[in-house]
FILO-422544 format. One line per 10 residues: number of its first residue (from 1); their letters; for each residue x, y, z of C-alpha. Coordinates in nm, 4 decimals. Layout:
N
NUM	A	X Y Z; ...
//
This chain:
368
1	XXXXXXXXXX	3.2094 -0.9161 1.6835; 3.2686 -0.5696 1.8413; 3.4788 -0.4672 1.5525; 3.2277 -0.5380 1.2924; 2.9387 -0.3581 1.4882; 3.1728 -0.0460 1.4946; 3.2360 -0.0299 1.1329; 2.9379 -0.1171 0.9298; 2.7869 0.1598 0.7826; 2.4695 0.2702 0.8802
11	XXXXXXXXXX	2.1433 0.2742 0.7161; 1.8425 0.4129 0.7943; 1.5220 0.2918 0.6468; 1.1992 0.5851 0.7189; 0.8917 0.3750 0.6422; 0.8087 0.0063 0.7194; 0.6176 -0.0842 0.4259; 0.6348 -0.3362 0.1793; 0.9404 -0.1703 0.0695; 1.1181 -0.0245 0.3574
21	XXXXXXXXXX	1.0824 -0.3433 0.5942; 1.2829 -0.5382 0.3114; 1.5612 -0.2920 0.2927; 1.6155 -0.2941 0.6273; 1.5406 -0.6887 0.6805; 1.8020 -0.7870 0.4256; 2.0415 -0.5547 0.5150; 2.0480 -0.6621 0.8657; 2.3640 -0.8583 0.8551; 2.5960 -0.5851 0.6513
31	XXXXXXXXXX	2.4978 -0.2441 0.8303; 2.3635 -0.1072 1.1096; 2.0139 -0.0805 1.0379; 1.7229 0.1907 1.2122; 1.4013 0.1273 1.0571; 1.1653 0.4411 1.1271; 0.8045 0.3607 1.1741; 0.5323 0.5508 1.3599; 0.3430 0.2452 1.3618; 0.3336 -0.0775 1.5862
41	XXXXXXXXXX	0.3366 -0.3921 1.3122; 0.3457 -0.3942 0.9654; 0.0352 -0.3827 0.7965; -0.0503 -0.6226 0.5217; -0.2642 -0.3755 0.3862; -0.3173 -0.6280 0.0378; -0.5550 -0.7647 0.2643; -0.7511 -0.5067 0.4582; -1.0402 -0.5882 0.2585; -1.0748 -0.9474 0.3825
51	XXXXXXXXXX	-1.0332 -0.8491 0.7393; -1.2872 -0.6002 0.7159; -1.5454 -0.8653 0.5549; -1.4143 -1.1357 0.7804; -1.2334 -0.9755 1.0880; -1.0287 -1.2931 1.1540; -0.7950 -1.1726 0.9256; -0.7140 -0.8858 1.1313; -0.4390 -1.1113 1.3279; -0.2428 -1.1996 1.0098
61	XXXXXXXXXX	-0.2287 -0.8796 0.8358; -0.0764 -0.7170 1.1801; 0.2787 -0.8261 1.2259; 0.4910 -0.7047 1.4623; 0.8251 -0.4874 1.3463; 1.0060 -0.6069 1.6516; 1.0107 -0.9882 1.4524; 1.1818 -0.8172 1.1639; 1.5749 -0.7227 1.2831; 1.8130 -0.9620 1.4543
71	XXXXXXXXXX	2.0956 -0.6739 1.4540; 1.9291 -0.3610 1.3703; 1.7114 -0.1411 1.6262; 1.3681 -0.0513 1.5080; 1.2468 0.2686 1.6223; 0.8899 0.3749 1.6769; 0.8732 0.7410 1.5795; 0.8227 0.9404 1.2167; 1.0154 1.1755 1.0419; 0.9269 1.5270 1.0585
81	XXXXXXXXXX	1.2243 1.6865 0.8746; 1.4782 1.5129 0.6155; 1.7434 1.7581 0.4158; 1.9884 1.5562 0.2715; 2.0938 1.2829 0.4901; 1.9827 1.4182 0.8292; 1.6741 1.3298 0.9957; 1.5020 1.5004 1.2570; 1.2387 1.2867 1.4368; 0.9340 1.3823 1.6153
91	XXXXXXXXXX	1.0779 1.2531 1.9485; 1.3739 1.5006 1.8705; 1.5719 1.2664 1.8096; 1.8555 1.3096 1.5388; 2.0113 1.0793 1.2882; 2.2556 1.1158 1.0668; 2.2971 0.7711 0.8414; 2.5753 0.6627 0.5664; 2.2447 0.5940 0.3894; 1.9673 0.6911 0.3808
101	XXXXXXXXXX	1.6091 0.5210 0.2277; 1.3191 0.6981 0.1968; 0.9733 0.4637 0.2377; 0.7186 0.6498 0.3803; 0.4372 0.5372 0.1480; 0.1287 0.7239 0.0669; -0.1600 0.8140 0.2732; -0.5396 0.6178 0.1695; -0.8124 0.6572 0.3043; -0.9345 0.3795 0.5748
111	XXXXXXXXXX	-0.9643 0.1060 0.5838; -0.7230 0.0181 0.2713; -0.4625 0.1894 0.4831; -0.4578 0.1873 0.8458; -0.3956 0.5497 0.9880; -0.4395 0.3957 1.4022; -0.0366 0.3765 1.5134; -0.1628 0.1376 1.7876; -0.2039 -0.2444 1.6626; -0.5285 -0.3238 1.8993
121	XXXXXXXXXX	-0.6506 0.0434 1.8475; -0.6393 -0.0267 1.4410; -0.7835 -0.3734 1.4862; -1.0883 -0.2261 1.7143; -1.1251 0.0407 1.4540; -1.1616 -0.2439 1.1579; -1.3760 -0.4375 1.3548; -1.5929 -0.1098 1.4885; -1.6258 -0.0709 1.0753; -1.7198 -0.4451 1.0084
131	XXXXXXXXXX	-2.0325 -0.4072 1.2395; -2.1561 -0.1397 1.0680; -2.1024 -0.2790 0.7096; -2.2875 -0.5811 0.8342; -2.5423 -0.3909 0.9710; -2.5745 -0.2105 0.6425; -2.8426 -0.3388 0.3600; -2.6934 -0.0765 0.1203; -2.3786 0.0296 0.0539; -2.1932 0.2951 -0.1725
141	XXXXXXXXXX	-1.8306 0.2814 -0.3309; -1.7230 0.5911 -0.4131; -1.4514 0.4707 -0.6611; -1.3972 0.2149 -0.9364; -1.0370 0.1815 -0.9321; -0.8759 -0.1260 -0.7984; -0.9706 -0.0816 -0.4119; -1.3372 0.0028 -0.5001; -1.3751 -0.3027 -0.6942; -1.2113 -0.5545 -0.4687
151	XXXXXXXXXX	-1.4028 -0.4119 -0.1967; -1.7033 -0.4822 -0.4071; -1.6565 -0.8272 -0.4860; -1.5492 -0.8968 -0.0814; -1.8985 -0.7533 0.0450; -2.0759 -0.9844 -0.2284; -1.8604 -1.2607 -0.1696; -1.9667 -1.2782 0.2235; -2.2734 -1.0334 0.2242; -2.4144 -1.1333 -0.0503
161	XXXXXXXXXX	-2.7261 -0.9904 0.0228; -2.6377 -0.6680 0.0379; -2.6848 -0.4265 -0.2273; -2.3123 -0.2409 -0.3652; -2.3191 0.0633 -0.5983; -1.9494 0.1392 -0.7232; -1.9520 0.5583 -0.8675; -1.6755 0.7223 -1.0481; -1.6833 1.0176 -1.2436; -1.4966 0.7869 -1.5182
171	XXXXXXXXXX	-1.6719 0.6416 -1.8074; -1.5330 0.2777 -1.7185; -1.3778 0.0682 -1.4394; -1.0186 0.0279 -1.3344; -0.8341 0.3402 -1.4693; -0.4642 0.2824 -1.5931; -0.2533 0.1019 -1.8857; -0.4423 -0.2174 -1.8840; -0.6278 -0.3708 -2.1722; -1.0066 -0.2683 -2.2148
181	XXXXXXXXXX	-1.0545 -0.6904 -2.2537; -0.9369 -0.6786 -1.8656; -1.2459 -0.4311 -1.7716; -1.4805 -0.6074 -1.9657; -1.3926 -0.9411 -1.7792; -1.4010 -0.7474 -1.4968; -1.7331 -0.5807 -1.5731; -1.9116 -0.9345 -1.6903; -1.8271 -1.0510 -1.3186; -1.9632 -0.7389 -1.1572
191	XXXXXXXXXX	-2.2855 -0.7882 -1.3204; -2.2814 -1.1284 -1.2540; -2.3051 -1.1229 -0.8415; -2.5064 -0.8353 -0.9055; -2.3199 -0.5414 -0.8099; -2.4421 -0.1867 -0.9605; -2.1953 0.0390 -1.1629; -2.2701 0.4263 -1.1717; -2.0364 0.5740 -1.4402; -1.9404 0.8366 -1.6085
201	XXXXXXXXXX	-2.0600 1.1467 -1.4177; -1.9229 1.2852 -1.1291; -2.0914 1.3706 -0.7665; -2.2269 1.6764 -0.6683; -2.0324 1.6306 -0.3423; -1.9437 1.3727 -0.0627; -2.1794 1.2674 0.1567; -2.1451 1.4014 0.4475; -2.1348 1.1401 0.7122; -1.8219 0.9939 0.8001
211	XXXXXXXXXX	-1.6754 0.7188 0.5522; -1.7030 0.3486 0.6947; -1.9590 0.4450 0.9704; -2.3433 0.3420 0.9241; -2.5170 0.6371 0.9114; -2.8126 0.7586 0.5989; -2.6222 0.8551 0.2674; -2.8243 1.0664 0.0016; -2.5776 1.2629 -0.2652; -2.6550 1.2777 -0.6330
221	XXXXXXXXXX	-2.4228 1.3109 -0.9482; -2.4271 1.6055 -1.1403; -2.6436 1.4798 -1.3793; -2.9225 1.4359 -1.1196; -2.9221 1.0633 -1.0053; -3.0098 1.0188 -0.6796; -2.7478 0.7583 -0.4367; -2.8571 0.6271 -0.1076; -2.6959 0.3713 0.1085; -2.6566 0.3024 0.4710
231	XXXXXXXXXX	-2.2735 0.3070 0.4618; -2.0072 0.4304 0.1890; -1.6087 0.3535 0.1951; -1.4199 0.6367 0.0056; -1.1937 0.4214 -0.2195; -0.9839 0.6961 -0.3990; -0.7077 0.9403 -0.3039; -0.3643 0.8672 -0.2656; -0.1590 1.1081 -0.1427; 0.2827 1.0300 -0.0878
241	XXXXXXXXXX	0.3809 1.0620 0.2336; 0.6954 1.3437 0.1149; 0.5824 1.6649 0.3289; 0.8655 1.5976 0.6170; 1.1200 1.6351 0.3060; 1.3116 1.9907 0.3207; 1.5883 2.1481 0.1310; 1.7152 1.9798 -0.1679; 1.5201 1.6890 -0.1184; 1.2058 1.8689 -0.1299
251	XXXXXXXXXX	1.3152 2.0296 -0.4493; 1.3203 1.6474 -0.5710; 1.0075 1.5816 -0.5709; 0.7639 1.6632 -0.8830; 0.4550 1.8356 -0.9252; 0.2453 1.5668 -0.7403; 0.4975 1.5377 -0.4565; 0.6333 1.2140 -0.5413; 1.0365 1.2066 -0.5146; 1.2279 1.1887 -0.8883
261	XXXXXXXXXX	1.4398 0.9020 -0.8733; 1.7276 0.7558 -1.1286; 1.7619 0.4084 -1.2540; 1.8949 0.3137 -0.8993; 1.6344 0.4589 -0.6952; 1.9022 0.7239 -0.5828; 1.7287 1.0300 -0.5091; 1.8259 1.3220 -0.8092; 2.1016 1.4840 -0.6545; 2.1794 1.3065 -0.3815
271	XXXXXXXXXX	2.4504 1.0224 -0.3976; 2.3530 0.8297 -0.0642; 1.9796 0.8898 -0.0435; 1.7066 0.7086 -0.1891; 1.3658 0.6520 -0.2070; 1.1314 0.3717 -0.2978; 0.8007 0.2551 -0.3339; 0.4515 0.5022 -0.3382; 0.6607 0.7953 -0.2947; 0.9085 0.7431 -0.5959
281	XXXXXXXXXX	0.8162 0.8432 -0.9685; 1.0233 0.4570 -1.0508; 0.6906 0.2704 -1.1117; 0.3113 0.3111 -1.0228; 0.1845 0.2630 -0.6852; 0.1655 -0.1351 -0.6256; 0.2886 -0.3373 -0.3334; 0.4409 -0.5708 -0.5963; 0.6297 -0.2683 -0.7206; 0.7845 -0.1388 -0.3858
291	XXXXXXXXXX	0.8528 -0.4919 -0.2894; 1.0898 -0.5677 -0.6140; 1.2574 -0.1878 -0.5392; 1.3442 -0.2616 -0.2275; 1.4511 -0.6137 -0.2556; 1.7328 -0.4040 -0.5478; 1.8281 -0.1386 -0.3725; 1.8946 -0.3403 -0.0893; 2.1080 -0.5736 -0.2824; 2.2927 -0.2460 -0.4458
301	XXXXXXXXXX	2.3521 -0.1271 -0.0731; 2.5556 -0.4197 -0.0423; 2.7358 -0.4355 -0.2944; 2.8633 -0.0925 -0.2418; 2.9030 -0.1473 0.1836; 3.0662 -0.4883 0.0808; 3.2706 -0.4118 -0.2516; 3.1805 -0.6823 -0.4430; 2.9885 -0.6660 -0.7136; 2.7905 -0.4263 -0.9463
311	XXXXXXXXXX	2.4800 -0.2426 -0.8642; 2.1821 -0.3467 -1.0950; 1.9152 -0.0853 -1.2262; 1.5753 -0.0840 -1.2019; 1.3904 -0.1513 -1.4717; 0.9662 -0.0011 -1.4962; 0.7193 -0.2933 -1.4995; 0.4862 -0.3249 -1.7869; 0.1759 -0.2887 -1.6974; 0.0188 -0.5657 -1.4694
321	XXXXXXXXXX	-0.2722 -0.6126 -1.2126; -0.5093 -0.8411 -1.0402; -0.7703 -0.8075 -0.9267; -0.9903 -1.0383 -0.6788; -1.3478 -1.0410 -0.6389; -1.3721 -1.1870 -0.3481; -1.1744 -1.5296 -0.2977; -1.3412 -1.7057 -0.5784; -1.3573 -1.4710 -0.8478; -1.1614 -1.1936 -1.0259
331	XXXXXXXXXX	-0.9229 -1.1237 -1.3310; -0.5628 -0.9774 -1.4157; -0.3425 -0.8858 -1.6832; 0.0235 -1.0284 -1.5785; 0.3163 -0.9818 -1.7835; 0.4421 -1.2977 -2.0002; 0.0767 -1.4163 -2.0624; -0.1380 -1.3809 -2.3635; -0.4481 -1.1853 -2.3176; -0.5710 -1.1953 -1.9239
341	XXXXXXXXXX	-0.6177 -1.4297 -1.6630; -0.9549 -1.5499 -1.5294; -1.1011 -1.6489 -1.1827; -0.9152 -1.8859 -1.1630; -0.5671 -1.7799 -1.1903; -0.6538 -1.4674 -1.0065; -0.8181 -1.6854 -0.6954; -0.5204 -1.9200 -0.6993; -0.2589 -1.6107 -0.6931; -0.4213 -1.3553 -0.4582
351	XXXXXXXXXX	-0.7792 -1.4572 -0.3991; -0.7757 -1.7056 -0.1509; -0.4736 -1.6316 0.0208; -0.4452 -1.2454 -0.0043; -0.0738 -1.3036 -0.0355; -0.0228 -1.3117 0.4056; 0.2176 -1.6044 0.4060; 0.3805 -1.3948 0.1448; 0.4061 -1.0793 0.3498; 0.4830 -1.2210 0.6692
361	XXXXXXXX	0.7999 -1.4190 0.5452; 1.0675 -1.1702 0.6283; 0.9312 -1.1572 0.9811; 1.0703 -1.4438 1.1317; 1.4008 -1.2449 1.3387; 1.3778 -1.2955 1.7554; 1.6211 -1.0021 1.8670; 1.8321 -1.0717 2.1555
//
């Protein structure tokens, strides 16, 4: 109805991610929706490990934003200034929302996170990198977080050939509030498809070729061992996506530039802006995390467009991971269980799927 298009609030959603495309997807019926992307498609990026062992993949983890909004207009541009709730866009463009949700995300290096705004330019650019890590006898993970070792146990899993060295400065795997019997399961596995761990001191520098290119890698660590490889993946350094923020909502943001937030993701000092996700100090940085924000805030939008109801507040997750090794092995420490889960569990949950079913259900919409 005309009426009802002219007098639903509006929302704008900046960033597409695993946060930002629910706001906007399940506000769709209730307000008039922008979702602000500079990309193409979504980007299951939970899986840009598999599709960078096995470039199949590459078609499910790239799903278009124009399936996502019935209603709502999706625009393909990025936010390059954002003071309260007016946004300035890099086409020029100007908008000036009832709401406002902040979802930009943080930056990671490739090919974790895709930085190509073009769909087939991204894919070319995975598959460009797949050549040369199949090409590649030896290869060097700079980084034993989470990303370093899943892209460990993916290279064994279908290269298993090929020889993987994991460094961190750290003195173990998988930093964060997890429980040390989680590394050592994690550890045991490593060592069992023969993947090398180089702990505890850091490098001297980076090498100097370019990251996921094949090209002769010699660096050592600062206590003199030597590192070669044919290829390395930098698999460290997140950085939120919160310079475009100006004014007030600049001032927002803490000492590592991610945006303080209260119990309902409302942006401090700001009664109709919000943020979610990487770039919010609400939880850690986890798809999982952004996912359950964004499915609440966009159910406390609605209640306050619509009346009815009470908003809800969003509560921190205790600490919780998993962690494939390929789509066979891996472990994870999930909340409600006692003591970890196994290969098993972790194949069955994440593993084999890589969760793309998962991330692809929202995008069912065909626009008129």
């Amino acid at each position: 109805m005309v009426e009802s298009a002219v007098t639903r609030p509006s929302v704008v959603v900046l960033g597409g991610g695993y946060g930002g495309h629910k706001v906007a997807k399940l506000l769709d019926d209730v307000a008039e929706v922008t979702l602000v992307d500079p990309s193409e498609s979504f980007v299951h990026n939970v899986a840009s490990w598999r599709a960078l062992v096995e470039p199949q993949w590459l078609d499910q983890i790239f799903i278009p934003y124009s399936r996502l909004l019935v209603h709502g207009r999706y625009l393909r541009d990025r936010a390059v200034e954002a003071d309260g709730r007016r946004v300035t866009l890099a086409s020029g463009r100007v908008l000036e929302p009832d709401y406002l949700v902040l979802a930009t995300g943080t930056s990671y290096p490739f090919p974790a996170k895709m930085d190509e705004p073009g769909t087939e330019a991204a894919k070319a650019r995975v598959r460009n990198a797949h050549e040369a890590l199949r090409g590649a006898e030896r290869v060097l993970l700079i980084g034993a977080g989470p990303a370093g070792l899943e892209l460990a146990g993916e290279i064994k899993a279908f290269f298993p050939g090929k020889h993987v060295t994991v460094a961190d400065a750290a003195p173990d795997i998988l930093p964060g509030p997890f429980d040390q019997e989680l590394r050592d399961e994690l550890r045991k596995q490593l060592d069992a498809i023969g993947i090398e761990l180089k702990l505890g001191s850091r490098l001297r520098e980076l090498p100097g070729a370019p990251p996921a290119a094949a090209a002769p890698v010699a660096i050592a660590t600062e206590v003199g061992e030597k590192l070669t490889a044919d290829i390395w993946f930098r698999c460290f350094g997140a950085t939120p996506r919160t310079d475009y923020l100006r004014g007030s909502l600049a001032l927002a943001r803490d000492e590592r530039g991610y945006v303080r937030v209260d119990e309902h993701l409302r942006v401090r000092g700001h009664e109709r802006v919000f943020a979610i996700g990487d770039i919010a100090d609400a939880d850690r940085d986890m798809a999982a995390f952004a996912g359950a924000q964004g499915e609440l805030l966009a159910a406390n939008l609605r209640t306050a467009i619509t009346g009815e109801g009470s908003p809800s507040a969003y509560e921190r997750h205790p600490a919780m991971i998993l962690v494939p090794l390929g789509p066979e092995r891996g472990a994870g420490q999930l909340p409600g269980q006692d003591g970890i889960v196994g290969p098993g569990t972790a194949a069955e949950l994440k593993g084999r799927s890589m969760l793309v079913e998962r991330a692809a259900a929202l995008f069912d919409a065909h626009p008129a």
